[in-house]
C-alpha positions in Angstrom: 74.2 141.3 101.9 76.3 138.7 103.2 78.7 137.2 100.6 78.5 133.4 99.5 81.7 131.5 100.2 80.3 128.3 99.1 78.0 126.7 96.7 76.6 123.2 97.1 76.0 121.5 93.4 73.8 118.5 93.3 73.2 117.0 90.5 69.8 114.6 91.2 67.4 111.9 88.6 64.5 109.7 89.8 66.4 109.7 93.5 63.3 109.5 95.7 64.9 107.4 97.9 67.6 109.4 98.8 67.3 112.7 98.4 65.5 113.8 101.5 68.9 112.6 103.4 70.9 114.7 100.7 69.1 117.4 101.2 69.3 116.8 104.9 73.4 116.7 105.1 73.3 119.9 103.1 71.4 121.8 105.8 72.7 120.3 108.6 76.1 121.6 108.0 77.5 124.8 110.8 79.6 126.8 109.6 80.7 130.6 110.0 79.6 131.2 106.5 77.2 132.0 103.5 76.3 128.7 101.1 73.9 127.8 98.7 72.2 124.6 97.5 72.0 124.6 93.7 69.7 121.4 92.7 69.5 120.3 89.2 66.5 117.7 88.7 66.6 116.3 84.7 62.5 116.0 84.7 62.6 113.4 87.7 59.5 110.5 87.5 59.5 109.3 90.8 58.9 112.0 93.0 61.7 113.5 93.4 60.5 116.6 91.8 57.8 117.1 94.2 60.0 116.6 97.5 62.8 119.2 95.9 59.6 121.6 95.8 58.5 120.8 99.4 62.2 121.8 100.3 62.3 124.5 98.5 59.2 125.7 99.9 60.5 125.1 103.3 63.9 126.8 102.8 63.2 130.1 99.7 66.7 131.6 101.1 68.9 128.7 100.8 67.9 126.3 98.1 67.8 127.4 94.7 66.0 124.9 91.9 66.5 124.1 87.8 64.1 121.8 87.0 63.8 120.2 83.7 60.5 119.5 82.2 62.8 117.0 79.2 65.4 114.5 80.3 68.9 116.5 79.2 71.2 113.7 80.0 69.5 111.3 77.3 70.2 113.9 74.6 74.0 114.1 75.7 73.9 117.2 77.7 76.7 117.6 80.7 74.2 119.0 82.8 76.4 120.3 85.5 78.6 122.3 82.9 75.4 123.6 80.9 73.3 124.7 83.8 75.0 124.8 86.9 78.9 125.9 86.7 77.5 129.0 85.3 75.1 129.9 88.2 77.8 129.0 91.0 78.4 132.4 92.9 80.2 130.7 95.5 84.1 131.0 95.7 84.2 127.5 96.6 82.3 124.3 95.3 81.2 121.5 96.6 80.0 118.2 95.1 76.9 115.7 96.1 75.0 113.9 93.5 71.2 113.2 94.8 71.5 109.7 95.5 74.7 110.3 97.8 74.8 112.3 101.7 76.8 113.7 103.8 76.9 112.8 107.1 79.6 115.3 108.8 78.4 118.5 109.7 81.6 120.0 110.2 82.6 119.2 106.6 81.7 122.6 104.8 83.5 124.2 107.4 86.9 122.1 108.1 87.6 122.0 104.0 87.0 125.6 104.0 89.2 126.4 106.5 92.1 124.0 105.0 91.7 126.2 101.4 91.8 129.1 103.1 94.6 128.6 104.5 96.4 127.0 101.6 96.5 128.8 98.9 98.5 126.6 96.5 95.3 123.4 97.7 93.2 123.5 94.3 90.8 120.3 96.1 90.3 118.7 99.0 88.5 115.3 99.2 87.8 112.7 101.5 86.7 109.4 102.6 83.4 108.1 102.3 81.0 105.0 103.7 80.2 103.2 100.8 76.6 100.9 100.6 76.0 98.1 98.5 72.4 98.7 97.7 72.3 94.6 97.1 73.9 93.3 99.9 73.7 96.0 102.3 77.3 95.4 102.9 79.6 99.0 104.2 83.3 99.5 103.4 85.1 102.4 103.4 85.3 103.7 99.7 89.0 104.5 99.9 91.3 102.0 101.8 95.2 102.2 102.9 95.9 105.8 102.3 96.6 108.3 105.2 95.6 112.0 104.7 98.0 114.1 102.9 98.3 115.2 99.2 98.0 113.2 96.9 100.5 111.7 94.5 99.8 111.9 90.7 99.7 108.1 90.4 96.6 108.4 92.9 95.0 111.1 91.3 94.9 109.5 87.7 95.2 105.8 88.7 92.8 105.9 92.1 94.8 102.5 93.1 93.4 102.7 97.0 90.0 103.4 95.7 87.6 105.9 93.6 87.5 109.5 95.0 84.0 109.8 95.7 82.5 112.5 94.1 80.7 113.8 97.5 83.7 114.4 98.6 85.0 117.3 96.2 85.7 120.4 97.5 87.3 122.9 94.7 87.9 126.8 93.8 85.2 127.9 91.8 87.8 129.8 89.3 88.3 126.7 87.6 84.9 126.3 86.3 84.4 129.6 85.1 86.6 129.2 82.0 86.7 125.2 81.5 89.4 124.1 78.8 88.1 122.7 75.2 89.5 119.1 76.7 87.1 119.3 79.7 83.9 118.5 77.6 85.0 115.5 75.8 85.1 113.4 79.0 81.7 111.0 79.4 81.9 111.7 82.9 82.1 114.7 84.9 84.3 113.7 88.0 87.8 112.7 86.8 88.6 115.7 84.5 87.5 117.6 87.2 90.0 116.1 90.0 92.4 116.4 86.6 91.7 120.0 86.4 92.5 120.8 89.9 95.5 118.6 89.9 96.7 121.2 87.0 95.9 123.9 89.2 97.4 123.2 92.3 97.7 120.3 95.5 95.0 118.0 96.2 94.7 117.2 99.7 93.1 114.1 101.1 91.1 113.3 104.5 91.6 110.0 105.6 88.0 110.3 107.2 84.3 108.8 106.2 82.6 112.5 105.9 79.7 110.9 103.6 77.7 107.7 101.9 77.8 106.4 99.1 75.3 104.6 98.0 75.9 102.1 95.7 74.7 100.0 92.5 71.2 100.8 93.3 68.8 100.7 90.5 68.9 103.2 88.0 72.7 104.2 88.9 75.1 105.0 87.2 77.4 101.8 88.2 74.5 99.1 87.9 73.9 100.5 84.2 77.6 100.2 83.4 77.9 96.7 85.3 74.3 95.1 83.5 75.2 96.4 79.5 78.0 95.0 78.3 77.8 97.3 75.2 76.9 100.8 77.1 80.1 100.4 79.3 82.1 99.9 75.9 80.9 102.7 74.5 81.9 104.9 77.8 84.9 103.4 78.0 86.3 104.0 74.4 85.3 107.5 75.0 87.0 107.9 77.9 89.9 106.5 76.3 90.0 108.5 73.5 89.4 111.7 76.3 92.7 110.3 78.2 94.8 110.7 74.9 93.5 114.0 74.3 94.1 115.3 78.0 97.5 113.6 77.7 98.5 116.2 75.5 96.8 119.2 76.5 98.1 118.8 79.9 101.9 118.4 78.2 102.5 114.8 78.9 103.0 115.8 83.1 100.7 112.2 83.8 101.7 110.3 81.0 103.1 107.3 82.4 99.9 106.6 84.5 97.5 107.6 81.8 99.0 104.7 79.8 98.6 102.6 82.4 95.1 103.7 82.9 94.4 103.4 79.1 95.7 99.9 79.3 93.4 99.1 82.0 90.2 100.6 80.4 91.2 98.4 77.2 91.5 95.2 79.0 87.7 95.8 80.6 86.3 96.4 76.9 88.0 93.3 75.9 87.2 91.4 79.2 83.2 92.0 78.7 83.5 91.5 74.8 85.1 88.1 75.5 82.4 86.2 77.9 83.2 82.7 77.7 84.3 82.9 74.0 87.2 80.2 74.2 87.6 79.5 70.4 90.4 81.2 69.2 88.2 82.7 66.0 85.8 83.7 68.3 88.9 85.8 70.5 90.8 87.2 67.3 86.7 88.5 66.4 86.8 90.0 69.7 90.3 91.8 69.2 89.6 93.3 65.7 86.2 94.4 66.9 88.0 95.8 70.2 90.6 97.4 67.3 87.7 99.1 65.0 86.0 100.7 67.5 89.3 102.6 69.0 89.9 103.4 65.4 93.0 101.0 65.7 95.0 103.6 67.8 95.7 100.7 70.7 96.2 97.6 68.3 99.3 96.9 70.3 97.5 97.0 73.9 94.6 94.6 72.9 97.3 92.3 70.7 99.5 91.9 74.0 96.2 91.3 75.7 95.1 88.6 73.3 98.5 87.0 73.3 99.4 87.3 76.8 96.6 87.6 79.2 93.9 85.8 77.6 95.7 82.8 76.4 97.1 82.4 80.1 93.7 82.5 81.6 91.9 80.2 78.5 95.1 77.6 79.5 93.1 78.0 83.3 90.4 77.2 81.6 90.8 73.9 80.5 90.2 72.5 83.9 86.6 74.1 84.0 83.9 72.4 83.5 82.5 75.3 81.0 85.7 74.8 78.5 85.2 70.9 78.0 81.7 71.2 77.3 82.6 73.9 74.4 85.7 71.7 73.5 83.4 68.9 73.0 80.6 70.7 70.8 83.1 72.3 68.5 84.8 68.7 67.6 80.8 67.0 67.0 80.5 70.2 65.0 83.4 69.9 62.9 82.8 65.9 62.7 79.2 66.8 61.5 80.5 69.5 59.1 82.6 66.8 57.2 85.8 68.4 58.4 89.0 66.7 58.9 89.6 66.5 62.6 93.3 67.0 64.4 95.0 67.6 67.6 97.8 70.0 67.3 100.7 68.6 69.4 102.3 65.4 70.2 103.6 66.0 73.9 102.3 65.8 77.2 99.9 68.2 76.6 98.7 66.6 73.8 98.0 63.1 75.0 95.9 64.6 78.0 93.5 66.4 76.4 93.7 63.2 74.3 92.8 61.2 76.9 90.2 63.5 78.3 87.8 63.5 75.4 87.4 59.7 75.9 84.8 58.3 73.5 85.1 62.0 71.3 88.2 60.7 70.7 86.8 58.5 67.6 86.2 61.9 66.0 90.0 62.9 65.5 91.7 61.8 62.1 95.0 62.8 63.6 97.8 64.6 65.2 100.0 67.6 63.6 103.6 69.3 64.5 104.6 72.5 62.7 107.4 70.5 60.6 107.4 66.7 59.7 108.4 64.4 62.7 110.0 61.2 62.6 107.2 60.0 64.6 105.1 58.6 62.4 102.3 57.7 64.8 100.9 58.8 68.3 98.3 57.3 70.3 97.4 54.9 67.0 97.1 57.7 64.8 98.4 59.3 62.3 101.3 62.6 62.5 100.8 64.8 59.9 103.4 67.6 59.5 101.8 70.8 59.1 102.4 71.2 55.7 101.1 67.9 54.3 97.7 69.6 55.3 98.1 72.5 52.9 96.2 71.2 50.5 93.1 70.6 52.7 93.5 73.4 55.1 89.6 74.8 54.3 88.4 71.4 55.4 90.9 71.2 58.3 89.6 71.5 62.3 92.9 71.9 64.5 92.7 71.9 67.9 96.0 73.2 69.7 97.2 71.0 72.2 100.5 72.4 73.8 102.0 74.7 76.6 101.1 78.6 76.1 104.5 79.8 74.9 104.1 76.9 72.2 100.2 77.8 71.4 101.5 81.4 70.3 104.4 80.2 67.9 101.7 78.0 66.4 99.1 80.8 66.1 101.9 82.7 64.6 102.5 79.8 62.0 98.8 79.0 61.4 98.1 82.4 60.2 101.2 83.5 58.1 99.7 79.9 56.2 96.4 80.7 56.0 94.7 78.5 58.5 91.5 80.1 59.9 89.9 77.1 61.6 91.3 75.9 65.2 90.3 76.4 68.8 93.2 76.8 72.0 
């Protein structure tokens, strides 16, 4: 019996719409060798059951089914690793997901060739054509990068583009004994393209050999992109995977892992924010960002909160979104019986002064960290910080000054206690 060099793995859930041409770019493909199609369908409600049958039916010798009568992935199951790594008999693998196609049919062949040839390839990916199930719109999933191997910044940081996953072509060997690390990832294709990187070159074709069909309902980016809360939870996990591959690897991606860590913090914190502006409402945001990475990046999300995000709320006082906030929390504070103030007495100060127009009438006020021979400013009152002590519960500040000025007076508000004020 003739030996299997190659084993397609698809992994496939409620993917009616597209799994005929999946299934279609699998058997399509010449080449001078055995393969399989492995097809895992997590109990499927839309039909795509039935068609994998009617394939199956039409092809007994080349298409080989696991069918699952009770959704694995809900109950946390890596359905790939449980069920189909250990069927492969392949010496090769290759990767399709059931919503995604190939659309080369000398692909099989041309990355087989390449592996054999190169012993010390562990992958070889390439290009694909990716849809935008919305718009309809095609780009090329990967952009700027010529075919070659690929550099360990690309590999971890994916800076011209996600690999897509239809695009893997690996060793088998490397699935048949994964490492303890390999399970904690939420997803399955990075540790994977991590894993081969450990094992050897990764090579890229700069060449669209498949679709990918994008942020269609039900997938995987449209759930991540819609709940704010599920994305979180994925991303903490894979940041907390990242620190434990960064050590079982021995440190070899280190510097891009931080950088990647950084970047996965900055999205939590990103979608946590909204159009929070009030700075109690950001510091909530940053302890609750904090808590749920068990405090293990506290000085990431503090250099975010007192870098990034203070630049781009200082952009935000020209939109229309921040005045309208600005405006409700002073009439808030006014109705709460709360002493009123404007933090600054520069140029800064006397604008946003100005802007409030009649809201105005509502500020008792204006403060300086340390008492000013200026005794008044724009008929009103300058208190030095300190002469508020006193009164500080019943205080409503409003900081009023450049960015590098804002965070010296955060600084000073909160070594005295001050909990109430608003950038």
């Amino acid at each position: 019996m003739e030996e299997i060099m190659v084993s397609i793995v698809c992994v496939t859930y409620n993917h009616s719409q597209y799994i005929r041409a999946a299934l279609d770019g699998f058997l399509m493909q010449k080449t001078n060798f055995k393969y399989e199609i492995l097809v895992h369908d997590d109990a499927s409600t839309d039909g795509t059951t039935e068609i994998l049958k009617e394939y199956k039916e039409r092809y007994p010798d080349k298409i080989n089914l696991i069918l699952q009568t009770e959704n694995q992935y809900s109950k946390g199951v890596k359905n790939s690793v449980k069920y189909m790594y250990p069927v492969v008999r392949g010496k090769y693998v290759a990767l399709c997901e059931g919503d995604d196609a190939w659309i080369y049919a000398g692909k099989l062949q041309e990355q087989f060739d390449f592996l054999e040839m190169h012993s010390d390839v562990a992958m070889y990916i390439h290009n694909a054509l990716r849809i935008d199930a919305r718009t309809g719109e095609k780009v090329l999933q990967i952009n700027g990068m010529d075919s070659g191997y690929i550099s360990d910044e690309e590999i971890i940081l994916c800076t011209k583009g996600s690999v897509p996953t239809a695009s893997f072509f690996y060793r088998s060997q490397y699935i048949k004994n994964l490492p303890e690390w390999f399970d904690k990832s939420p997803v399955g294709d990075n540790p994977l393209r991590y894993l081969c990187a450990l094992n050897g070159k990764i090579y890229y074709q700069n060449e669209a050999w498949s679709v990918r069909n994008y942020m269609h309902e039900g997938s995987w980016n449209s759930t991540m992109a819609d709940d704010v809360e599920r994305y979180n939870l994925m991303a903490n996990r894979n940041i907390a995977f990242l620190s434990l591959f960064n050590e079982c690897s021995g440190k070899r991606f280190e510097a891009y892992i931080d950088v990647l860590i950084e970047i996965y913090c900055r999205e939590i914190f990103n979608r946590q924010m909204g159009k929070k502006c009030s700075i109690g409402e950001i510091k909530c945001v940053v302890e609750k960002c904090k808590e749920d990475s068990m405090h293990k990046f506290d000085k990431i999300y503090q250099s975010i909160y007192s870098k990034k995000m203070l630049h781009e709320i200082d952009c935000l006082r020209q939109s229309v979104d921040y005045w309208e906030n600005i405006e409700e929390e002073i009439k808030d504070a006014g109705l709460r019986g709360e002493k009123v103030f404007i933090y600054g007495i520069g140029a800064e100060a006397e604008e946003r002064y100005l802007k409030i127009g009649s809201l105005s009438a509502y500020i008792d006020g204006f403060v300086v960290s340390k008492k000013s021979d200026v005794a008044e400013f724009k008929n009103r009152r300058v208190y030095g910080l300190d002469d508020l002590a006193d009164s500080k519960e019943n205080t409503f500040l409003w900081l009023c000054m450049n960015m590098k000025n804002t965070l010296e007076v955060i600084e000073t508000l909160d070594s005295k206690g001050f909990k109430n004020y608003i950038i």
